[in-house]
C-alpha positions as CSV (number, residue, x, y, z in Angstrom):
1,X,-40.2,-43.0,-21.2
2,X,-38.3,-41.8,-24.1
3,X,-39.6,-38.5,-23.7
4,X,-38.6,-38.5,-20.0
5,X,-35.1,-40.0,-20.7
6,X,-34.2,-36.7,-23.3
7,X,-35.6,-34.5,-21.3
8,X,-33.1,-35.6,-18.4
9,X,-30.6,-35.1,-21.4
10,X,-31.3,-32.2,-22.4
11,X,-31.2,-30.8,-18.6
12,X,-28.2,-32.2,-18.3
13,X,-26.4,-30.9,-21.2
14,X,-28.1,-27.4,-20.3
15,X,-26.6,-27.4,-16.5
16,X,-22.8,-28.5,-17.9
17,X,-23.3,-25.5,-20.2
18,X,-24.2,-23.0,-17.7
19,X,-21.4,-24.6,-15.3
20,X,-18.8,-24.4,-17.7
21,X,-19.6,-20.3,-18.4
22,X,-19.6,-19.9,-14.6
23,X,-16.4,-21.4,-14.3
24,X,-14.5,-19.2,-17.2
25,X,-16.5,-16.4,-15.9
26,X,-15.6,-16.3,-12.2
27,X,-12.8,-16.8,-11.1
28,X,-12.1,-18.7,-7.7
29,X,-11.3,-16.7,-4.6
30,X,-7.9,-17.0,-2.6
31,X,-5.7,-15.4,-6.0
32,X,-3.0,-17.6,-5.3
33,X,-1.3,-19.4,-8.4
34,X,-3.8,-21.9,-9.2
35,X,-2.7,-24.9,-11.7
36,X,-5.3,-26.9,-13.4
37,X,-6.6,-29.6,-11.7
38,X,-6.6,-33.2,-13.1
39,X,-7.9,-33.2,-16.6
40,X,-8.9,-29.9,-16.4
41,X,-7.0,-26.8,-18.4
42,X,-6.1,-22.9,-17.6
43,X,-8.0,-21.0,-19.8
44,X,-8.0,-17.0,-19.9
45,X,-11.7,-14.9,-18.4
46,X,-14.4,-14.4,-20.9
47,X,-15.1,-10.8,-19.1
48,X,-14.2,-8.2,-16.2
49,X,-15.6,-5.9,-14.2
50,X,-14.2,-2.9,-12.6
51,X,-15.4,-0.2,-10.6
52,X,-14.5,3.6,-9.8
53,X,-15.4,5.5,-7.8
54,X,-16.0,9.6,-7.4
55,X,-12.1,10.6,-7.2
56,X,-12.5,13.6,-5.2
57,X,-14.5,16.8,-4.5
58,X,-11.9,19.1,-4.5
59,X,-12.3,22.1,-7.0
60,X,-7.9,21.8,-7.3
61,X,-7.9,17.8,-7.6
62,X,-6.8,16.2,-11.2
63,X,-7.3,13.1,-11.9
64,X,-5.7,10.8,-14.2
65,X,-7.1,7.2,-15.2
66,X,-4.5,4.8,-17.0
67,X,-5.9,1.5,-18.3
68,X,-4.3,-1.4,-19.5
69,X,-4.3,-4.9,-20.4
70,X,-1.4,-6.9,-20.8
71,X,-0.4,-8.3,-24.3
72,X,-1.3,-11.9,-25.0
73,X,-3.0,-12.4,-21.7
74,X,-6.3,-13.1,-23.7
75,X,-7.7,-16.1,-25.9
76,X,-5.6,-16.0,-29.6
77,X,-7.2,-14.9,-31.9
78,X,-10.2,-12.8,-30.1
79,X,-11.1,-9.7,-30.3
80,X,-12.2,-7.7,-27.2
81,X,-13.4,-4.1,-25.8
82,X,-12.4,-2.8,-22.2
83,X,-13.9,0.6,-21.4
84,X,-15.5,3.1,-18.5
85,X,-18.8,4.8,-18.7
86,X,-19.7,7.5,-16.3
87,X,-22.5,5.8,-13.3
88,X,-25.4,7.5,-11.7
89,X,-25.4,9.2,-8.6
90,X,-27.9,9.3,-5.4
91,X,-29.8,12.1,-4.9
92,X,-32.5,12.9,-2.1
93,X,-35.5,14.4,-3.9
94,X,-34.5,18.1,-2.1
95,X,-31.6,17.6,-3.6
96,X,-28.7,17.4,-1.5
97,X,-26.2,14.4,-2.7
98,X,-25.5,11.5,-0.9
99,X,-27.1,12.5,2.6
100,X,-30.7,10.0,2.8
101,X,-33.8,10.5,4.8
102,X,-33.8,6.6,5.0
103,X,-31.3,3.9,6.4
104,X,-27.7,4.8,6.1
105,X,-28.0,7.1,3.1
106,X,-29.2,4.9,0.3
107,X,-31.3,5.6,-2.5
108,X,-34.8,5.0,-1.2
109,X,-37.1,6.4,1.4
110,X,-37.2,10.2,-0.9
111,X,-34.3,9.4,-2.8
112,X,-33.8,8.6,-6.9
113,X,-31.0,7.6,-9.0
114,X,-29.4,10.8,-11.3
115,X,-28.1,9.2,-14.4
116,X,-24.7,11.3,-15.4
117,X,-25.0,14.4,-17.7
118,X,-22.2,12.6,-19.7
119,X,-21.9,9.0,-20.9
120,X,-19.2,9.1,-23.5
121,X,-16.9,6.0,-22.5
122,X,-13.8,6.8,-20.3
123,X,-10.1,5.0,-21.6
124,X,-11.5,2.9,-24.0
125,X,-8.6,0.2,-25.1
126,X,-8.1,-0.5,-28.5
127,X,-4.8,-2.9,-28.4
128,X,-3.2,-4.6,-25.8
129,X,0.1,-3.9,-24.4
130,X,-0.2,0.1,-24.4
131,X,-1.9,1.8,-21.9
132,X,-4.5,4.5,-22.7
133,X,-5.2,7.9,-20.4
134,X,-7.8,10.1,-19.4
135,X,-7.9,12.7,-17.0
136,X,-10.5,15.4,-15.4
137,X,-10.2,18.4,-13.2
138,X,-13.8,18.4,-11.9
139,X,-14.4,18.4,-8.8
140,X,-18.3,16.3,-10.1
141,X,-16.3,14.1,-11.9
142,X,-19.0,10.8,-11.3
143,X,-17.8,7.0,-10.3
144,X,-17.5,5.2,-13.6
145,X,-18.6,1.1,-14.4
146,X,-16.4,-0.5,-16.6
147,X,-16.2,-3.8,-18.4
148,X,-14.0,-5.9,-20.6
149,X,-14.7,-9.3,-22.5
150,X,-12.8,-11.4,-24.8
151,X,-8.9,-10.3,-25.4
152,X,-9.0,-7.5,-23.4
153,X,-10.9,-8.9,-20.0
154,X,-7.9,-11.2,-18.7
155,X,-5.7,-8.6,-16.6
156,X,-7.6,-5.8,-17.7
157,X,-6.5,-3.0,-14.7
158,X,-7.4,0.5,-14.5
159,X,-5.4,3.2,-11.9
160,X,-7.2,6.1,-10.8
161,X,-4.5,9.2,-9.3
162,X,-5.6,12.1,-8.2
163,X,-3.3,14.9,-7.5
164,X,-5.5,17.6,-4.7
165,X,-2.9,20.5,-4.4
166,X,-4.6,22.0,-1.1
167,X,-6.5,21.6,1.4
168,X,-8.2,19.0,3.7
169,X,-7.0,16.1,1.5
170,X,-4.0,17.5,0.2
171,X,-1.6,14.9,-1.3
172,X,-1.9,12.2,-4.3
173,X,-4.5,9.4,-4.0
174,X,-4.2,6.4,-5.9
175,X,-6.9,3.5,-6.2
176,X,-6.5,0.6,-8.5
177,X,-10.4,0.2,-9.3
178,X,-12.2,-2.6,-8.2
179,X,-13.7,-5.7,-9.3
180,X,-17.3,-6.2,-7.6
181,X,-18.0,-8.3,-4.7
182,X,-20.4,-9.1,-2.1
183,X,-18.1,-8.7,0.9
184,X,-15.4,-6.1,1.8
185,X,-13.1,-5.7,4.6
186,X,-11.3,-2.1,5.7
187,X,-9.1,-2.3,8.4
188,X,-7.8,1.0,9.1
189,X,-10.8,3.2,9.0
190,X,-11.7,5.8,11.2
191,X,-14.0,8.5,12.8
192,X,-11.8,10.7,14.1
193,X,-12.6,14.6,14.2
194,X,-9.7,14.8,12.2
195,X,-11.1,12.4,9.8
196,X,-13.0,11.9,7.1
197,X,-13.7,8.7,5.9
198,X,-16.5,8.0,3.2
199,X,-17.4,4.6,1.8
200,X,-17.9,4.7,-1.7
201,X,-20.8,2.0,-2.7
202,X,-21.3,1.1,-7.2
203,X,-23.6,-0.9,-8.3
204,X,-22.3,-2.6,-11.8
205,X,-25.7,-4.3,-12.3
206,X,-29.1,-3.6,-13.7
207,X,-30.8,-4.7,-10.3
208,X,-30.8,-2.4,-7.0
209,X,-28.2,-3.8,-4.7
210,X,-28.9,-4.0,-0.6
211,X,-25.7,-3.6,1.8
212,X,-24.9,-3.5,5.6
213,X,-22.0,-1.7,6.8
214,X,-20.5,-2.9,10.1
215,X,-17.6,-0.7,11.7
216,X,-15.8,-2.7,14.5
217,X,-14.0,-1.0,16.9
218,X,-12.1,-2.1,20.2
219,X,-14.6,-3.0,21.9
220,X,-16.3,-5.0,19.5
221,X,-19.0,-4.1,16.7
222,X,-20.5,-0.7,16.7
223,X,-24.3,-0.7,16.3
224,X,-26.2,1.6,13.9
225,X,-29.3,1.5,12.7
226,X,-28.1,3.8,10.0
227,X,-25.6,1.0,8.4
228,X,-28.2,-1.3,7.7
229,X,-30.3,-1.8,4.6
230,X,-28.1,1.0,2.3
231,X,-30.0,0.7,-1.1
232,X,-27.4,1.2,-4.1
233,X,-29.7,1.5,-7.5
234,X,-28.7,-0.4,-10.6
235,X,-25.2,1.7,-12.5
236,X,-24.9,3.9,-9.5
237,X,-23.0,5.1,-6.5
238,X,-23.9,5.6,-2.7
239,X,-21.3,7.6,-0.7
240,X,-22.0,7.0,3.1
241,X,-19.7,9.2,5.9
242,X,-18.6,6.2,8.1
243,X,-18.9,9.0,11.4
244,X,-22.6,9.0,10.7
245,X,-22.5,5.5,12.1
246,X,-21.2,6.1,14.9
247,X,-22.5,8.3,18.2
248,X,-18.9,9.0,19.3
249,X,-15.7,9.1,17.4
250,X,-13.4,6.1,16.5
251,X,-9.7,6.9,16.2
252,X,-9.3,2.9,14.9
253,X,-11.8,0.6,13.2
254,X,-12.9,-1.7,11.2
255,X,-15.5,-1.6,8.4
256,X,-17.1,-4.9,7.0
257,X,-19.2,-4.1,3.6
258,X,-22.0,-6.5,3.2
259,X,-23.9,-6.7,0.2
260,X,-26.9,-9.4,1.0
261,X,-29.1,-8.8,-1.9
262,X,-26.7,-7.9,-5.4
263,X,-23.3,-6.8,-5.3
264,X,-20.9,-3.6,-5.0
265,X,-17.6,-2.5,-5.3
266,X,-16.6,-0.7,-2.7
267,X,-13.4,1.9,-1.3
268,X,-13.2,4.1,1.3
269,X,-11.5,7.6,0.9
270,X,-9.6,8.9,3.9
271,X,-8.9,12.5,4.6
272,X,-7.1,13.6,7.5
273,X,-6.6,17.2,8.4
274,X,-3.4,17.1,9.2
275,X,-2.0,14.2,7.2
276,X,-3.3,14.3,3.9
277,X,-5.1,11.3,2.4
278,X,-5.5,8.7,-0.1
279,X,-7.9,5.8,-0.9
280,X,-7.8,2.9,1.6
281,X,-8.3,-0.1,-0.8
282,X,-9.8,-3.5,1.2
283,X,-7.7,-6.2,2.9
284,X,-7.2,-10.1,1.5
285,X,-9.9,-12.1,2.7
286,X,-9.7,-13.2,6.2
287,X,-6.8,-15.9,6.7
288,X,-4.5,-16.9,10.0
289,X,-1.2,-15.0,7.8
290,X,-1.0,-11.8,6.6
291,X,1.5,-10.0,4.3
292,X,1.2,-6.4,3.9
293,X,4.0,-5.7,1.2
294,X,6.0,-2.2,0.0
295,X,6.6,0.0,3.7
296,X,9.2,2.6,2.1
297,X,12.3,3.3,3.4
298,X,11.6,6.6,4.4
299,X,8.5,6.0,6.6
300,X,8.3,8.4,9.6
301,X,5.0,6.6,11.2
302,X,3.7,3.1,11.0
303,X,0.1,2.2,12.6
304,X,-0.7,-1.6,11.9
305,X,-4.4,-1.8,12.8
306,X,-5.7,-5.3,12.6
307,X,-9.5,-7.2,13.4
308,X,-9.9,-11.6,14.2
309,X,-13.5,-11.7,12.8
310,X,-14.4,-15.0,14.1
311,X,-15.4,-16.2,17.1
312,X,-11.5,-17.5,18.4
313,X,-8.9,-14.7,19.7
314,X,-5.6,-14.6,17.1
315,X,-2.1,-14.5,18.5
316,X,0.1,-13.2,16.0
317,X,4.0,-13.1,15.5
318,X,5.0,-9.9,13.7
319,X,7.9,-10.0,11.6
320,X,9.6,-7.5,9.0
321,X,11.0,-8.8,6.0
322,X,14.2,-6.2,5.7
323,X,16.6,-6.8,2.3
324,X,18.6,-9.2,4.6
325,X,15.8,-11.1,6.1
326,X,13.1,-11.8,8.4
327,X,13.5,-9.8,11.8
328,X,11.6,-9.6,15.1
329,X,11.1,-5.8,15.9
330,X,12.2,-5.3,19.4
331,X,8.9,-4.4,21.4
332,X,6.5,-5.2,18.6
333,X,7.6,-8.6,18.4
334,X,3.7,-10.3,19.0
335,X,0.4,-8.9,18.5
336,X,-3.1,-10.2,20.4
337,X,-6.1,-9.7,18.7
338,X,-9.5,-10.3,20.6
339,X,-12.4,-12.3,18.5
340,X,-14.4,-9.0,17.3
341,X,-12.7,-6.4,18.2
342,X,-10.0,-4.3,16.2
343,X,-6.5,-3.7,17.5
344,X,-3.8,-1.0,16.5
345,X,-0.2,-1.2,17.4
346,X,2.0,2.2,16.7
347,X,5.2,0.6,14.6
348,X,6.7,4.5,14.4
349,X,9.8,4.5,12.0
350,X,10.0,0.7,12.2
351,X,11.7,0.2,9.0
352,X,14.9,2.8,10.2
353,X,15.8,3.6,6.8
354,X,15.5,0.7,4.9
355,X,12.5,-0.6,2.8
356,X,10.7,-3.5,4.2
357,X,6.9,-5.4,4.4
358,X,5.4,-6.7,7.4
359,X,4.6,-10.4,7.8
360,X,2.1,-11.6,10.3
361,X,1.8,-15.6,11.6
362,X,0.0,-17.2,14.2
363,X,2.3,-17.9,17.2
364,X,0.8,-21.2,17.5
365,X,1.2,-22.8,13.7
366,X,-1.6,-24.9,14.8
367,X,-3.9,-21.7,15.2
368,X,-6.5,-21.5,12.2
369,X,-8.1,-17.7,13.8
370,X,-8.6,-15.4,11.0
371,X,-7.6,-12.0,10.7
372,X,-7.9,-8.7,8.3
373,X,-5.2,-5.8,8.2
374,X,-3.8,-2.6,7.3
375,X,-1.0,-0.5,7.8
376,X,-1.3,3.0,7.8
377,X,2.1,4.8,6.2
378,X,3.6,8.0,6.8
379,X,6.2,10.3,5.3
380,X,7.6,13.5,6.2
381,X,7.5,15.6,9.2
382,X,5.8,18.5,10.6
383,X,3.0,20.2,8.6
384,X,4.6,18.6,5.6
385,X,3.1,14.7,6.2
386,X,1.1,12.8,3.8
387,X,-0.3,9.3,4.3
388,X,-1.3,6.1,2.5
389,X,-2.7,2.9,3.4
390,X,-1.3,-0.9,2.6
391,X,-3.8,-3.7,3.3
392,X,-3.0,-7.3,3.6
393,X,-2.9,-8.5,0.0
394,X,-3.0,-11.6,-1.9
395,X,0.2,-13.2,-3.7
396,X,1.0,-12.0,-7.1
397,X,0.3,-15.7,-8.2
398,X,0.8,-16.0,-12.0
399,X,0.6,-12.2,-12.7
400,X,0.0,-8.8,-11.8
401,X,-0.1,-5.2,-13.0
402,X,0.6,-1.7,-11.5
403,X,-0.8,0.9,-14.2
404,X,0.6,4.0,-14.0
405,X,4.1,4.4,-13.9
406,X,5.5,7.9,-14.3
407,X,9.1,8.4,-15.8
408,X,10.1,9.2,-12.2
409,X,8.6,8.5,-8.9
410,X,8.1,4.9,-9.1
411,X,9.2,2.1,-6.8
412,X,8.4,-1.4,-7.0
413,X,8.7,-3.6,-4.1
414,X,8.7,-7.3,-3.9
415,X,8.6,-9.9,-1.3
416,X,9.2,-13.8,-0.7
417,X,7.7,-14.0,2.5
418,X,8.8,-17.4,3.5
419,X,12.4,-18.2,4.4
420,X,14.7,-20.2,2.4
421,X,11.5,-20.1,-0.4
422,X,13.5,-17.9,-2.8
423,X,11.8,-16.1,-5.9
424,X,12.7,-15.3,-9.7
425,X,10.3,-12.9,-10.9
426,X,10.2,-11.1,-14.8
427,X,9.0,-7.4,-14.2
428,X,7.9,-6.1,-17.5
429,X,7.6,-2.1,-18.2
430,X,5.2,-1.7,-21.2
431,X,5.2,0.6,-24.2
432,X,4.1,4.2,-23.1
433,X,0.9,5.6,-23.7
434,X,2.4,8.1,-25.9
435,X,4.9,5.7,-27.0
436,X,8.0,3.7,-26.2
437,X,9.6,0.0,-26.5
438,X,8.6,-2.0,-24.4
439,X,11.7,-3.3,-21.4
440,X,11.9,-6.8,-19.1
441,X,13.9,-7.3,-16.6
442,X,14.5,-10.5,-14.1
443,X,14.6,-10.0,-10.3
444,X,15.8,-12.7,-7.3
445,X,13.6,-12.1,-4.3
446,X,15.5,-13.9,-1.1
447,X,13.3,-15.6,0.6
448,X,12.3,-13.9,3.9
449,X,13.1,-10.7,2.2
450,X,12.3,-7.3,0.8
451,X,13.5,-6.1,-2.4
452,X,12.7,-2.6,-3.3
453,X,14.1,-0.9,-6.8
454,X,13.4,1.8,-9.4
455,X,11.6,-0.6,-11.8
456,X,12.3,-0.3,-15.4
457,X,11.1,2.2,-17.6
458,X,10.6,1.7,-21.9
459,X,12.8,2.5,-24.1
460,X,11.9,6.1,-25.5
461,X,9.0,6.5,-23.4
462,X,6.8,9.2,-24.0
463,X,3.5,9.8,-21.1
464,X,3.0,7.1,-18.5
465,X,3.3,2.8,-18.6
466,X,2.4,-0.2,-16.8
467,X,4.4,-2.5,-14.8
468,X,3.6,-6.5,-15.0
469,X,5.3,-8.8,-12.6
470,X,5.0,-12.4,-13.7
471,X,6.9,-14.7,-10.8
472,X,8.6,-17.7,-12.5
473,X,7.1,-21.2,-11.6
474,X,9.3,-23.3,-9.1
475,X,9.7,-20.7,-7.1
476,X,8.7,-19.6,-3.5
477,X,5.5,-17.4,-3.3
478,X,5.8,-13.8,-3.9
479,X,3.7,-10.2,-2.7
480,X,4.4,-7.6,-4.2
481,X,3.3,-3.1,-4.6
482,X,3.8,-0.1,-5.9
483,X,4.6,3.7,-4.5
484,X,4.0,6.2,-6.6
485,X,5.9,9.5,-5.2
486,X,5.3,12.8,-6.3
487,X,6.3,16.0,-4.1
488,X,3.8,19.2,-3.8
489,X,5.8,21.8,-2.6
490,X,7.7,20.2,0.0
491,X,4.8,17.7,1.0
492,X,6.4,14.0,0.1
493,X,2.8,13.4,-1.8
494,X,2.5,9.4,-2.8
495,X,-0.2,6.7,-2.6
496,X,0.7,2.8,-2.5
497,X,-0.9,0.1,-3.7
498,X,-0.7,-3.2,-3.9
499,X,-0.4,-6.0,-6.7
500,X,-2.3,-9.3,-5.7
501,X,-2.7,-11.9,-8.6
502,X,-5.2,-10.5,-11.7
503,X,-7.6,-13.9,-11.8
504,X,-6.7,-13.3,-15.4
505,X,-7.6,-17.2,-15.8
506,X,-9.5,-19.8,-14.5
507,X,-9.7,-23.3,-14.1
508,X,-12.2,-25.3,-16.3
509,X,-12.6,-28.9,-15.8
510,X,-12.7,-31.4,-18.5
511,X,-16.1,-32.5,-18.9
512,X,-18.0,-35.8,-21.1
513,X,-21.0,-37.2,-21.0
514,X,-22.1,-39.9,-18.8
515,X,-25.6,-41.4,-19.2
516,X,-25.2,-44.3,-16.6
517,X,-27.3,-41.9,-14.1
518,X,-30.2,-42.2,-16.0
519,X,-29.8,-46.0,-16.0
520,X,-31.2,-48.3,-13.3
């Protein structure tokens, strides 16, 4: 008996200890401000994980990677590491990249995992609060895996901007890496002949990961064989071209990333022709709302594209939160979107000249029919357009970061999507990465409306900074991104993205023992 009763202990006591690591570890989904539950405490992530992937193939594209962690986000007194290393790519034993004999392109069936030619870590951080750069010119230049633990894992963010100066392409891409998941949602994607959309698939881990792709499209899922089963070996990247999926093309769709055995991280590159292109991050998780913050002023072409993937239909109102308010476009004031199938409505220059964000309800407030969205954004006219995409996002919650800023091109855009729900929110510009003072600055959001400024820049700043917006508590919840503009000759070259909550911090329940269980 007393061997059975402390071994029933000493399970116990094991199983709170692995709990409790899980907890600080992973962070809970939604990303909304979160406060501690009863007798439980906010305490700052133990480690992060972020993922990039191949910034282009362009023999003109330069790419720049800024990484940064905010100052006292992480436990006092700890130290920490944050840094990239180059991952493997996929290669078919004759040797042609990316392209498999087997299901959807993965690394099996003839293919093998090519560790890099170069491992030497990528923007390694060595203090918080100043943000450290690298850049490349290659057109090989390999996805990187990246991790951060103790000080330097809660808020770590890295930005990846990539200037192509020609061709199909042509424009500035942005990506703020990602954190690695088992499911993915791209609204927005498409097979066009003028398109060119690959899914970039990283494996962070040291066992092979498994993934489906599923492209939606308006008449419901689209069925290839060649989505299914996509092998992604451990520390590499699997780039898949979304039109080999499909027998005709697409002009909208939806892609769902799946990973059943493992996990990814996972971004899909868009080139247009025409229009230039930039990384189309994924949406929020599924939910009956949707914001979609930081439309700029100047947008020439708006294309909402939008998917309900369960089994009810979703009726949305569509609303544009302008600097003065919440407003019903005229002809675009409600959008239906059938269970399965993905929807695009054309929103041309909806914003007329003043910067705005898009907020999406159900019609019914009763209605609980989830949905996934995107917007795609243009600027200029002509042969002198360049896109970007802006997914629904979550809220900014208790922080979030935008790394690099340049000393000109940037605007920060904030929004308090619910009316009468105004918002106070501290926007902090950081030292620069080749110096500077650090600068704060306070903001009121009205709520139901857009605020778009020139955020602030350091004091002496010398290469590029971070932004952090931190709303104040008591307030009304608050969505917020970043545009990043700079012209190419005449081409109004800029990538957006957005700034959802950093899950810098979890919340770890107060635990003690309790021996009555093993009690009759």
């Amino acid at each position: 008996m007393k061997r059975t009763l402390m071994s029933l202990i000493g399970a116990a006591v094991a199983l709170a200890a692995v709990t409790g690591v899980a907890t600080v570890a992973a962070p809970a989904p939604g990303g909304a401000a979160q406060t501690a539950a009863p007798g439980g405490s906010r305490l700052p992530v133990q480690r992060s994980a972020l993922l990039c992937p191949p910034p282009t193939s362009s023999a003109v594209g330069e790419t720049t990677y800024t990484a940064f962690v905010p100052p006292g986000a992480g436990a006092a007194g700890k130290k920490g590491t944050a840094q990239l290393v180059p991952a493997g790519s996929v290669k078919e034993s004759g040797g042609k990249d990316g392209k498999g004999k087997g299901k959807g392109g993965g690394a099996g069936d003839g293919q093998q995992a090519v560790a890099p030619g170069d491992t030497k870590p990528v923007a390694p951080l060595t203090e918080a609060g100043k943000p450290v750069t690298a850049s490349t010119d290659s057109g090989g230049a390999p996805a990187l895996v990246g991790a951060a633990d103790g000080a330097f894992a809660p808020g770590w963010t890295v930005q990846q901007t990539t200037s192509v100066a020609a061709g199909a392409g042509r424009g500035l891409l942005g990506l703020s890496c990602v954190a690695p998941d088992t499911t993915f949602w791209f609204p927005g994607v498409s097979t066009d002949k003028d398109r060119q959309d690959y899914v970039h698939l990283t494996n962070p881990d040291s066992t092979p990961a498994v993934v489906d792709l599923e492209l939606h499209g308006k008449d419901g899922a689209l069925r290839a064989a060649a989505g299914e089963n996509i092998s992604v070996p451990p520390h590499a990247t699997v780039p898949v071209l979304l039109s080999t999926l499909t027998g005709a093309p697409v002009t909208d769709a939806t892609l769902n990333v799946i990973a059943r055995e493992g996990r990814v991280g996972a971004a899909v590159q868009a080139v247009d022709a025409k229009l230039g292109g930039d990384w189309l991050p994924a949406a929020a998780d599924p939910a009956p709302s949707a914001v979609l913050p930081g439309i700029p002023a100047d947008a020439t072409s708006v294309r909402l594209v939008a998917l309900a993937p369960g089994d009810a239909d979703a009726d949305l109102k569509v609303q544009l939160a302008t600097p003065t308010g919440l407003i019903a476009p005229a002809g675009v004031e409600t959008l239906h979107v059938k269970s399965g199938m993905t929807t695009a409505m054309d929103l041309k220059d909806i914003t007329k000249g003043e910067a705005a964000s898009l907020v999406l309800t159900p019609t019914d407030s009763g209605s609980k029919a989830p949905v996934v969205a995107a917007l795609r954004v243009t600027r200029g006219t002509g042969d002198k357009q360049e896109t970007a995409f802006i997914p629904a996002t979550r809220p900014v919650g208790e922080r979030a970061t935008a790394a690099d800023n340049r000393d000109k091109g940037s605007t920060l855009t904030l929004v308090a999507p619910e009316k009468g729900k105004d918002a106070k929110v501290k926007v902090t510009a950081s030292a620069g990465s080749g110096g500077g003072t650090p600068v704060s600055k306070t903001y009121t959001v009205k709520g139901g409306a857009t605020l778009a400024v020139e955020p602030p820049r350091p004091q002496g700043l010398k290469g590029s900074y971070a932004l952090t917006v931190e709303p104040e508590p008591g307030g009304g919840p608050v969505y917020a991104a970043r545009m990043l503009a700079q012209p190419q000759g005449g081409i109004p070259a800029f990538t957006i993205q957005t700034l959802p909550d950093d899950r810098g911090s979890v919340t770890v329940p107060t635990a003690r023992q309790d021996l009555s269980l093993l009690t009759d």
